[in-house]
C-alpha positions in Angstrom: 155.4 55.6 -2.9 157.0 58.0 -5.4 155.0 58.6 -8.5 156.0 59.2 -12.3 154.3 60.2 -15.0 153.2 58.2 -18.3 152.5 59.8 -21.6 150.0 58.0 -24.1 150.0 58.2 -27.2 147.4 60.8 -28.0 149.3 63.3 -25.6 147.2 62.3 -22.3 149.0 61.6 -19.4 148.2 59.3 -15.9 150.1 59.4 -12.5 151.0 56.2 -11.5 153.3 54.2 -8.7 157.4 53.8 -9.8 157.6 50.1 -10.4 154.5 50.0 -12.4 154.6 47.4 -15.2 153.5 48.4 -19.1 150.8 45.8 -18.4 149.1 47.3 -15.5 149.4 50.7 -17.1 146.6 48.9 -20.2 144.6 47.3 -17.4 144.0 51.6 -15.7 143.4 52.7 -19.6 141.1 49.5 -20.0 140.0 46.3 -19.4 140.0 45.5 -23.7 143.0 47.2 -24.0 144.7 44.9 -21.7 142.9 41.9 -23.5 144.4 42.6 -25.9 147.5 43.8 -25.6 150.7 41.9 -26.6 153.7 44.3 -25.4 154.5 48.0 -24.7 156.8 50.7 -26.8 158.7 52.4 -24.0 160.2 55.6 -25.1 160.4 54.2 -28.5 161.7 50.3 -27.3 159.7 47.7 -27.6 159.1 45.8 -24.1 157.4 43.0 -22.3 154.5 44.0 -20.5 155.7 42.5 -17.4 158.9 45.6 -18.1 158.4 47.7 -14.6 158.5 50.9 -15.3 160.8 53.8 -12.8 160.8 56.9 -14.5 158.4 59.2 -16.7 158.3 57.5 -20.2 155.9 58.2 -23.2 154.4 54.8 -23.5 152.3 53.0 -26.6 150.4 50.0 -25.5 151.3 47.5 -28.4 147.9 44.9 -29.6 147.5 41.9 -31.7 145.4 43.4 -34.9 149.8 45.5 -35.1 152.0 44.2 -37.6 154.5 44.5 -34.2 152.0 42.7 -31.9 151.2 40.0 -35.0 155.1 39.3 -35.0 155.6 39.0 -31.3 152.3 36.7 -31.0 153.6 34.8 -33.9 157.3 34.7 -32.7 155.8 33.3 -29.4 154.2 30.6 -31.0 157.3 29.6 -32.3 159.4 28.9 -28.9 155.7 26.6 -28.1 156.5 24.3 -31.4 159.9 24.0 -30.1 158.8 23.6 -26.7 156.6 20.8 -27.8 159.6 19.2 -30.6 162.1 19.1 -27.6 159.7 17.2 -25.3 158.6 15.0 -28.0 161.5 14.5 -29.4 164.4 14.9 -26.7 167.6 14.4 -28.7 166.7 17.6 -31.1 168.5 20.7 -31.0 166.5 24.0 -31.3 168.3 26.5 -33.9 166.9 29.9 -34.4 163.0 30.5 -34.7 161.7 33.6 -36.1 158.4 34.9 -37.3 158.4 35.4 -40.7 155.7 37.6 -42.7 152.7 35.0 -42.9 153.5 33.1 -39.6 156.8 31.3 -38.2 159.1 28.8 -38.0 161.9 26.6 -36.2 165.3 25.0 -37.3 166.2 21.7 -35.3 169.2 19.7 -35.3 168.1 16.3 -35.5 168.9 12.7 -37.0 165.9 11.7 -38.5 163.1 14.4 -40.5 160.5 14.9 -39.3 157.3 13.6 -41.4 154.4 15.3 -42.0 152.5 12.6 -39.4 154.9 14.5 -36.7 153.1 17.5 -37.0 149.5 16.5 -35.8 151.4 15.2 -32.8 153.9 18.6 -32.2 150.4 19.8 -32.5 148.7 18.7 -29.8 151.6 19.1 -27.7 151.3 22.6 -28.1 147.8 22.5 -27.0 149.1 21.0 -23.7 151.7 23.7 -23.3 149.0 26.5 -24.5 146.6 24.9 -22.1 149.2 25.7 -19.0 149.0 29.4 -19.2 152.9 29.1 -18.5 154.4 33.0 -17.7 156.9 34.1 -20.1 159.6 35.1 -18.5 163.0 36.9 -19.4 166.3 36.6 -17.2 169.4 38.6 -18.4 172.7 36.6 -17.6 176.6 36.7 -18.5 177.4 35.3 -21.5 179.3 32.4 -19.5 176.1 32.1 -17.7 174.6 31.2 -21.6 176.5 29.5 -22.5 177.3 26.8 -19.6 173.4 26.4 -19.6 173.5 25.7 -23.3 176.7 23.7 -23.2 174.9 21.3 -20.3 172.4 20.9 -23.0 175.1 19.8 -25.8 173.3 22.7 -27.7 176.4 23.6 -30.0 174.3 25.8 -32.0 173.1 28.2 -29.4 176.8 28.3 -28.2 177.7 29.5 -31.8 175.0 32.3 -31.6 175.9 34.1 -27.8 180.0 33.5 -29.3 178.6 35.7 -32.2 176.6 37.9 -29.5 179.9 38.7 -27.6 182.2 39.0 -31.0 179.1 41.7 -31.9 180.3 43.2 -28.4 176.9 42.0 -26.2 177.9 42.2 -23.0 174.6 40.5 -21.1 172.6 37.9 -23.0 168.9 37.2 -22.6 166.7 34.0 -22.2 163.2 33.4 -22.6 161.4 30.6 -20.2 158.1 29.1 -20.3 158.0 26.2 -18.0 160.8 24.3 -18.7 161.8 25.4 -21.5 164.8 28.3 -21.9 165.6 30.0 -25.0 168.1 32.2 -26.6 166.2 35.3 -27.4 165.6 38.7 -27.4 162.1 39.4 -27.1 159.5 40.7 -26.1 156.9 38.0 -26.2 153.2 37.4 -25.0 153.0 37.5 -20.9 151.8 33.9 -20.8 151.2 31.0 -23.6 148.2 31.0 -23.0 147.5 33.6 -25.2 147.6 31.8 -28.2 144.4 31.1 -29.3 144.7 29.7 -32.9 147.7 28.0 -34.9 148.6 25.3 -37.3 151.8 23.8 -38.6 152.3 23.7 -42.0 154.8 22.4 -43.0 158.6 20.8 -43.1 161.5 21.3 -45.5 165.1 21.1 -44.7 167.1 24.4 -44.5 170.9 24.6 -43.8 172.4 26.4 -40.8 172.4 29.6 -41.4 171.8 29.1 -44.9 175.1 27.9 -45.6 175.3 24.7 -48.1 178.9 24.5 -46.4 177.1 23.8 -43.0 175.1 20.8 -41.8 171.0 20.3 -42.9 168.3 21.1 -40.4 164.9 20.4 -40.1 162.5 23.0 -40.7 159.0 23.4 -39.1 156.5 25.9 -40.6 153.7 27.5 -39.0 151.4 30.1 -38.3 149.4 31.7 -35.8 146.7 34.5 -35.7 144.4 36.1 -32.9 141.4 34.4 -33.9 139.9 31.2 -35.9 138.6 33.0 -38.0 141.4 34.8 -39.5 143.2 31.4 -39.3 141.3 29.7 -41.4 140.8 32.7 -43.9 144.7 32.0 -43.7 145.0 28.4 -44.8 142.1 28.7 -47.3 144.4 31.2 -49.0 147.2 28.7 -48.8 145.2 26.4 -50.4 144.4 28.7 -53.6 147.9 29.3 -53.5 149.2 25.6 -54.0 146.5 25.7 -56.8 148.0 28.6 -58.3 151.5 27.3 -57.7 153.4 27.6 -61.3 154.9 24.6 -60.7 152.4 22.6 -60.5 150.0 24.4 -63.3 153.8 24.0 -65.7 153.3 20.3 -65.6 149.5 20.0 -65.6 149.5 22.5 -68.7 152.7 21.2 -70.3 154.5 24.6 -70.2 157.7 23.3 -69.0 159.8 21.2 -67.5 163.2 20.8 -65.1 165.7 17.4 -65.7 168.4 17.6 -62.5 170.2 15.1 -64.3 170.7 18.0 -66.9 171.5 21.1 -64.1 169.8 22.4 -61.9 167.6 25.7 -61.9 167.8 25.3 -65.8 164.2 25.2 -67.6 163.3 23.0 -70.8 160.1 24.7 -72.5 157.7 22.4 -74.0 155.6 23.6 -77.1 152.7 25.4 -74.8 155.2 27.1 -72.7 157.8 28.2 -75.7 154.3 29.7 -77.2 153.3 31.8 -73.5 156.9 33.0 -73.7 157.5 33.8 -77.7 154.1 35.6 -76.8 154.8 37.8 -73.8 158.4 38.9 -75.7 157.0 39.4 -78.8 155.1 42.0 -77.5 157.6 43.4 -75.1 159.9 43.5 -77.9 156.7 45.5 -79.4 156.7 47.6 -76.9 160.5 48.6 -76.7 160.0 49.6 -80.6 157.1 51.9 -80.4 159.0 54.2 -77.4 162.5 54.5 -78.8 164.6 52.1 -77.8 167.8 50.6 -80.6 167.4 45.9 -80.2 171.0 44.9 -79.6 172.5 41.7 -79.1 175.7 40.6 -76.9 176.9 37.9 -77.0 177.4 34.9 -73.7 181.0 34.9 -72.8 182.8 38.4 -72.2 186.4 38.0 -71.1 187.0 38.2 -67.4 188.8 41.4 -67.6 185.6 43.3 -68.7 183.5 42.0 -65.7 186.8 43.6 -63.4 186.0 46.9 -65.1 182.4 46.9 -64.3 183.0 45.8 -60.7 181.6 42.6 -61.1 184.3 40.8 -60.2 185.4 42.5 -57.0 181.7 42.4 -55.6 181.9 38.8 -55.4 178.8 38.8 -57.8 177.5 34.8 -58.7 179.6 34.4 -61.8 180.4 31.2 -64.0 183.9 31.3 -65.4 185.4 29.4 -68.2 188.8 29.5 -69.8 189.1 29.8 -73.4 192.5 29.0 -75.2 194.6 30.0 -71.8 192.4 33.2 -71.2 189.8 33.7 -68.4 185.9 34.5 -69.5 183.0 35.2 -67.4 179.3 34.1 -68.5 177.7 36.6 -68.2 175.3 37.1 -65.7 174.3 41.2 -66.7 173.6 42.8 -70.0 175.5 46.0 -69.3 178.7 45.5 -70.4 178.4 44.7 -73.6 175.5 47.5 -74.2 178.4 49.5 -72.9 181.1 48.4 -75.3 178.6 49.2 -78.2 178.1 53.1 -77.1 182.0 53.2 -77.0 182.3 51.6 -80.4 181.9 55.2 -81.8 182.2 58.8 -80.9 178.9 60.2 -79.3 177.2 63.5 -80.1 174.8 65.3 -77.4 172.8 65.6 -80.6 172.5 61.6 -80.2 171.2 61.1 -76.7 169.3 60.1 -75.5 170.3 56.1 -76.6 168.0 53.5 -75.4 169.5 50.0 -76.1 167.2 47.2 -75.7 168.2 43.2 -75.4 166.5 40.0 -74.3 169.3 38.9 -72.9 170.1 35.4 -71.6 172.2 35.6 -68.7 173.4 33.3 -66.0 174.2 33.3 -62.4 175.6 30.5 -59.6 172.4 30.6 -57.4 172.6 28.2 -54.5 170.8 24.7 -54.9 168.7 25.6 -51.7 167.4 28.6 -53.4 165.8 27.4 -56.2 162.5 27.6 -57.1 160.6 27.0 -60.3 161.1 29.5 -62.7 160.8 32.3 -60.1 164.6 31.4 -58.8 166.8 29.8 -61.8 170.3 29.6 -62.8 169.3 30.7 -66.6 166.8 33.3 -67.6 166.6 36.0 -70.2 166.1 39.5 -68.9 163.9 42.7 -71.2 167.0 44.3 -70.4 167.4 47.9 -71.5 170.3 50.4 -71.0 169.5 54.4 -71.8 172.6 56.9 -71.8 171.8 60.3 -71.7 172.7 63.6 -70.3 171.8 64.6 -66.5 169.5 67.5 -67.6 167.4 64.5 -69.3 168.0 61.5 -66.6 164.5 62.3 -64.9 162.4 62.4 -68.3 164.3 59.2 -68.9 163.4 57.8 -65.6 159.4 59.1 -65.7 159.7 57.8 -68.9 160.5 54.0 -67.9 157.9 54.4 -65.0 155.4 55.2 -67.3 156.3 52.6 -69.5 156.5 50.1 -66.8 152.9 50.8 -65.6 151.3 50.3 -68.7 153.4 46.9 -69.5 151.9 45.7 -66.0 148.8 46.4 -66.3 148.2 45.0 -69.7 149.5 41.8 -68.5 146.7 42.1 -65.3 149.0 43.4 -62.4 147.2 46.7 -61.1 148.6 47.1 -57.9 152.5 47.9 -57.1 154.7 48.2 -53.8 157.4 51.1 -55.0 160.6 51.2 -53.3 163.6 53.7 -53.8 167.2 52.0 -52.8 169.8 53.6 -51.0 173.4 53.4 -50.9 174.6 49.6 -49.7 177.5 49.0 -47.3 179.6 47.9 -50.4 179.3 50.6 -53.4 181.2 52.2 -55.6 181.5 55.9 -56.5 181.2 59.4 -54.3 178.6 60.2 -52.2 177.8 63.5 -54.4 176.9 61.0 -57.5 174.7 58.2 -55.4 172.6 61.5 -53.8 172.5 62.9 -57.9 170.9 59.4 -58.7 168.5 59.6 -55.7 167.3 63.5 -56.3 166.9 62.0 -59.5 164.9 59.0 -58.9 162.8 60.7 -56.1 161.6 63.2 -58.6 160.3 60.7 -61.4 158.3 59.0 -58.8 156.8 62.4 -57.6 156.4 63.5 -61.0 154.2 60.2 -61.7 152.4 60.6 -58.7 153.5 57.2 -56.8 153.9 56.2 -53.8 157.0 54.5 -52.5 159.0 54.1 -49.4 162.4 53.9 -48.5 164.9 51.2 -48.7 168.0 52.1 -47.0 171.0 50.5 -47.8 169.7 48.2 -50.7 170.7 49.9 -53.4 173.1 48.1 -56.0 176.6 48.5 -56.1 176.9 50.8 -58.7 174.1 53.2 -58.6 170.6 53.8 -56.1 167.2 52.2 -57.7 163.6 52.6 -57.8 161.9 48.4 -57.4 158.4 47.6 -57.6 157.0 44.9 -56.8 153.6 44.0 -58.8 151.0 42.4 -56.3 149.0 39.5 -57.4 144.9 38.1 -57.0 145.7 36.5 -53.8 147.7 40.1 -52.6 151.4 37.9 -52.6 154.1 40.8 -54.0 156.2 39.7 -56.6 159.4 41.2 -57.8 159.2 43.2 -60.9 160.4 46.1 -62.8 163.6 47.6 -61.3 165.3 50.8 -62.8 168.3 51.5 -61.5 170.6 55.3 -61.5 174.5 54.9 -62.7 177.2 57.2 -62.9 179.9 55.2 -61.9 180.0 52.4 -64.9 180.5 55.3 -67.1 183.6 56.2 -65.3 184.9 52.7 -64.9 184.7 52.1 -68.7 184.9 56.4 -69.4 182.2 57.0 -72.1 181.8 60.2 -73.2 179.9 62.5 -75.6 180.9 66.1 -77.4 178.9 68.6 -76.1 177.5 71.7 -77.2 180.8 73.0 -76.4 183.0 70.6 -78.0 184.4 69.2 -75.2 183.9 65.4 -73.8 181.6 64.8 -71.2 180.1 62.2 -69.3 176.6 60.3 -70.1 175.0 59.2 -67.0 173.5 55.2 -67.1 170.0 53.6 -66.5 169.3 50.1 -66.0 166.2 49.4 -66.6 164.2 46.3 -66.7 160.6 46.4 -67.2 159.0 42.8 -66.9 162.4 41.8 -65.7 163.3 38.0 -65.6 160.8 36.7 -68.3 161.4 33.5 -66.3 160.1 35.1 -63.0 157.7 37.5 -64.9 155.8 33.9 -66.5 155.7 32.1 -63.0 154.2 35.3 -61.3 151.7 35.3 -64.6 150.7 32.0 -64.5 150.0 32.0 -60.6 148.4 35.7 -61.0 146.6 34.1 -63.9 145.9 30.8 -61.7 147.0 29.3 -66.0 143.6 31.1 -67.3 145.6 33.0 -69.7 143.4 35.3 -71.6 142.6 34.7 -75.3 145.6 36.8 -76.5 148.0 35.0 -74.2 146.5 31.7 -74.4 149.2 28.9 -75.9 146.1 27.2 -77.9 143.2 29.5 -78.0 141.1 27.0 -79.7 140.7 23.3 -79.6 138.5 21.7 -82.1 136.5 18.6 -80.6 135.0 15.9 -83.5 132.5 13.7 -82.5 133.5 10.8 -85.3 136.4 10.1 -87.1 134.1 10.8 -90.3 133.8 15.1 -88.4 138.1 15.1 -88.8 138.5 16.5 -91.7 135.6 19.4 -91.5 137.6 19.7 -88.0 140.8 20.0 -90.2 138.9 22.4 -92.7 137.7 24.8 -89.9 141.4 24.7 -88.1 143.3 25.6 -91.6 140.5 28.8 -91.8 141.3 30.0 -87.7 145.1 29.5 -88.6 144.9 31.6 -91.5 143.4 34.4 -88.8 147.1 34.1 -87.0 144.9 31.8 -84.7 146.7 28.9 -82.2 144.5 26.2 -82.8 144.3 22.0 -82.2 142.1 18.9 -83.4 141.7 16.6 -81.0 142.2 13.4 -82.8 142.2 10.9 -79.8 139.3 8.1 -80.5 138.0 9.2 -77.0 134.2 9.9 -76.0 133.0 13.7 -75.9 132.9 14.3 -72.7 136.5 13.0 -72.2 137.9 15.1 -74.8 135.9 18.2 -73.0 137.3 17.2 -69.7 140.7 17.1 -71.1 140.4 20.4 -72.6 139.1 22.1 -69.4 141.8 20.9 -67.6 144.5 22.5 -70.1 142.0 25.9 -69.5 142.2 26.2 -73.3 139.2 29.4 -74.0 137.7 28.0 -76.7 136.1 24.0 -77.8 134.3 23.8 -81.0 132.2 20.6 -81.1 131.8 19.5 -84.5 129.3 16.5 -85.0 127.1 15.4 -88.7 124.4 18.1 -87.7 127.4 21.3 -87.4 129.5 19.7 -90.2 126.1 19.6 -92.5 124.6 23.5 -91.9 128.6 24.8 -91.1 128.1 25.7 -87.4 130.3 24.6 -84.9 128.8 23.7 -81.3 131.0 26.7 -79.1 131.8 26.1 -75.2 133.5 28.8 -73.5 136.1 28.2 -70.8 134.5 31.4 -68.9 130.6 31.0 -69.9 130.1 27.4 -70.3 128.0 25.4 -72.9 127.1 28.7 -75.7 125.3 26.2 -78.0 126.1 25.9 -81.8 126.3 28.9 -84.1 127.7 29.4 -88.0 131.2 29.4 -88.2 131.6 32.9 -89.5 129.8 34.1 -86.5 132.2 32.6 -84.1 135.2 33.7 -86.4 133.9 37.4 -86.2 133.7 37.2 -82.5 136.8 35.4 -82.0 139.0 37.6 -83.9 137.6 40.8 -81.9 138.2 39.0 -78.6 142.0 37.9 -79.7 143.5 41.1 -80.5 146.9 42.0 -79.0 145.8 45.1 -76.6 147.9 48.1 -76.7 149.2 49.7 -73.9 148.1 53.5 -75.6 
């Protein structure tokens, strides 16, 4: 039998028999290897081990502890659930299934939900199917071939997809079976189920098809799936803190805020404690802004339609509300830099003048989808720390390493000390010549080098008008959130043609950054507060101090010592309630508030108060002054110099 030749990885090479499969090529290099592997990289395609092989390749054997091999184990766990739902459940429809970045999940047409009772028993179906050790199998076939097999199974929604396939110009489709069960899919997946060794479902929540609100309302299972117990259970205690941390939850337990649907959706109602976090957090961003340069300015809600056709707004199909005003279209605005834009072009600019940083906390609002709403991290109204700088290309990367800069030290002041940088490339849909979006990218690229930080590559997700740098701020549990985005424009200038007089007299044009630091204060709190897990520290805290009497008769030396801490610019409470002690302690624990001063006869006589700390626990009574002295070190506003 003819032989070819297989290159590894680390420039080795082994002689073995045409037809050999990917698999048998990781049993010859070991027998862990082939333990553990999950699917091959075949001159740079990712295969099934079963994939013979006829001609010399360079071949990678792919394993679970990959971010490829986690995503193929995990995407294989997902045609099991649905497996399992179909024989469970015979009239459902299976939709699409993917692996997602912490596990899986499946869509299913169906006519009732399913309930969370459904998943212990999907569960131990899977077991059954696991138990098999069924082959995974794939079979290429016409598209008629699809689609008659999906048709006999009144699957409309798999019909949809191969129409979509052959529209897309696929001209052979591919199915994926594991005993009885055939599925629409591409692959590669594990050579047998049995090689799922732990999962759990999670989860259901109803998801539209294809995210369309237009289209009907599936079911959606969540799972996940890892190589080991061990790291599943590591897994779900993680989920656990998570749904501790979850915003929403901590909003209503610490009375930060609220949403009414009967009011709008994706709208948010602060209550006291939560109007305090946020006048706190933009106080000092405003602060901030001050101390590096940049001009406060203030636009105003509605700008008429025609404006948002000049930025491009309106052609890009951007999430708008419109209104109409005495017979004349107006857009709510849903982006600061129009009307920073109008103010630069209110007068005639002088080199002499730039850079101009103008700064705004801007409330905007967008037409976000009812299925995408999600606490305050995904709202239809939110306030931006929304800044625009104008300036000349010889100082757009100063400008830019200045942001950065400026951006770090916000971030880490507010406890966020790890980032994910990305820098955002030209999108399908953009405006402007090539020749300015690669200006904006030399430009961005060099800040980033300048400050030393890593990022990767984003192709195609710039914005419409100009490339961007996005970082996302990761939190105690690792989750990335979105955060401070700044963002390279030359094309708004054009559409709305600013200029400045040069050295020479003559008009020329500024170039545009958009630059948010916190960004949405809305998402900025709910990444806080689950960062945070609502342990906001003593500067940040909404009530630093709540003052606990024993009696009635201990209210008014509780009132005395209150109207002394206020007088110190400190938040601080009585708790009034005729309750017992240790209620009034509990209740203050549970609103995490830093500080309780217990004051009974014995404090209110020798003018101590009885300290317990929400970090250190019972600290025992001490004078008054002493605690004032320690408190007012502890609540300082950092700086970020």
């Amino acid at each position: 039998m003819a032989e070819i030749t297989i290159t590894l990885p680390d420039g080795s090479t082994m002689q073995v028999p045409t037809g050999t499969t990917a698999g048998q090529v990781a049993e010859k290099i070991g027998p862990r290897l082939a333990r553990d592997a999950v699917a091959a990289r075949i001159n740079g395609q990712i295969v099934d081990l079963s994939t013979p092989i006829g001609e010399d390749v360079e071949l990678a054997i792919i394993t679970m502890d990959s971010a490829e091999g986690l995503e193929i184990y995990r995407h294989s766990a997902a045609h099991i659930m649905a497996d399992a739902v179909v024989r469970l459940f015979p009239e459902a429809k299976p939709t699409i299934g993917p692996a997602i970045e912490d596990g899986f999940y499946y869509d299913f047409a169906v006519d009732e939900p399913f309930t969370e009772e459904d998943l212990g028993r999907i569960e131990s179906e899977m077991d059954n199917i696991i138990a098999a050790d069924f082959p995974f199998t794939r079979q290429e076939v016409s598209p008629a071939e699809a689609r008659a097999h999906f048709e006999q199974m009144d699957n409309a929604y798999k019909v949809e997809l191969i129409d979509q396939l052959v529209e897309d110009g696929e001209q052979t489709i591919t199915l994926y079976q594991h005993g009885d069960f055939v599925d629409l899919c591409r692959g590669p997946h594990l050579p047998a189920t049995g090689k799922i060794t732990a999962f759990k479902l999670l989860s259901v929540a109803g998801a539209y098809w294809r995210g369309d609100e237009s289209n009907p309302m599936l079911q959606r299972i969540y799972g996940t799936a890892y190589p080991d117990q061990k790291m599943l259970e590591e897994h779900l205690k993680r989920i656990d803190e998570a749904k501790a941390r979850d915003h929403r939850k901590l909003g209503r337990e610490l009375k930060l805020f609220s949403f009414f649907e009967e009011a709008g959706a994706g709208l948010v109602y602060y209550h006291p404690n939560g109007a305090m976090l946020r006048q706190l957090v933009t106080d000092f961003t405003v602060k901030e802004h001050l101390k590096r340069g940049y001009q406060l300015v203030r636009t105003p809600h509605l700008i008429k339609s025609t404006i948002w056709e000049t930025s491009g707004h309106a052609q890009q199909d951007y999430p708008m509300y419109y209104t109409d005003v005495e017979g004349q279209s107006y857009g709510i605005k849903p982006m600061n830099c129009p009307g920073h834009i109008l103010i630069y072009n209110s007068e005639t600019r002088s080199y002499r003048d730039l850079p101009i940083r103008y700064f705004e906390l801007g409330t905007v609002y967008r037409h976000e989808r009812s299925g995408v709403l999600h606490g305050l991290l995904r709202v239809r109204g939110f306030t931006q720390d929304d800044a625009h700088i104008f300036c000349t290309n010889e100082q757009l990367t100063d400008e830019i390493v200045g942001v950065l800069d400026f951006a770090r030290d916000m971030l880490t002041t507010f406890g966020f000390n790890e980032y994910k940088v990305l820098l955002a490339t030209k999108p399908e849909k953009a405006m402007g010549s090539g020749e300015m979006w690669e200006q904006g990218i030399e430009a961005l690229g060099a800040a980033l080098d300048q400050c030393n930080m890593d990022y990767q590559l984003a192709p195609k997700e710039g914005a419409f008008y100009g490339p961007k740098i996005d970082i996302a701020l990761k939190d105690a549990l690792g989750r990335l959130w979105d955060g401070p985005t700044i963002q390279c424009d030359f094309n708004m200038p054009e559409r709305f043609d600013i200029t400045y007089v040069g050295p020479d007299g003559q008009e020329h044009r500024p170039v545009m950054v958009h630059r948010v630091v916190l960004a949405g204060i809305e998402r900025f709190l709910g990444a806080l507060i689950e960062n945070c897990a609502g342990n906001f520290p003593l500067w940040l805290a909404p009530v630093q101090i709540r003052i606990l009497p024993i009696t009635d008769r201990n209210v008014p030396y509780a009132d005395e010592i209150a109207e002394q801490l206020r007088e110190e610019d400190l938040r601080v409470e009585v708790d009034r309630e005729s309750a017992t002690l240790q209620a009034k302690i509990r209740d203050a624990e549970l609103m995490k508030i830093p500080y309780m001063l217990v004051v009974g006869d014995r404090e209110e006589q020798s003018g101590q108060v009885a300290v317990r700390s929400r970090e250190e626990g019972d600290l025992g009574p001490q004078p008054f002054e002493q605690f004032l002295e320690h408190i007012r070190a502890e609540a300082e506003i950092p700086s970020t110099e």
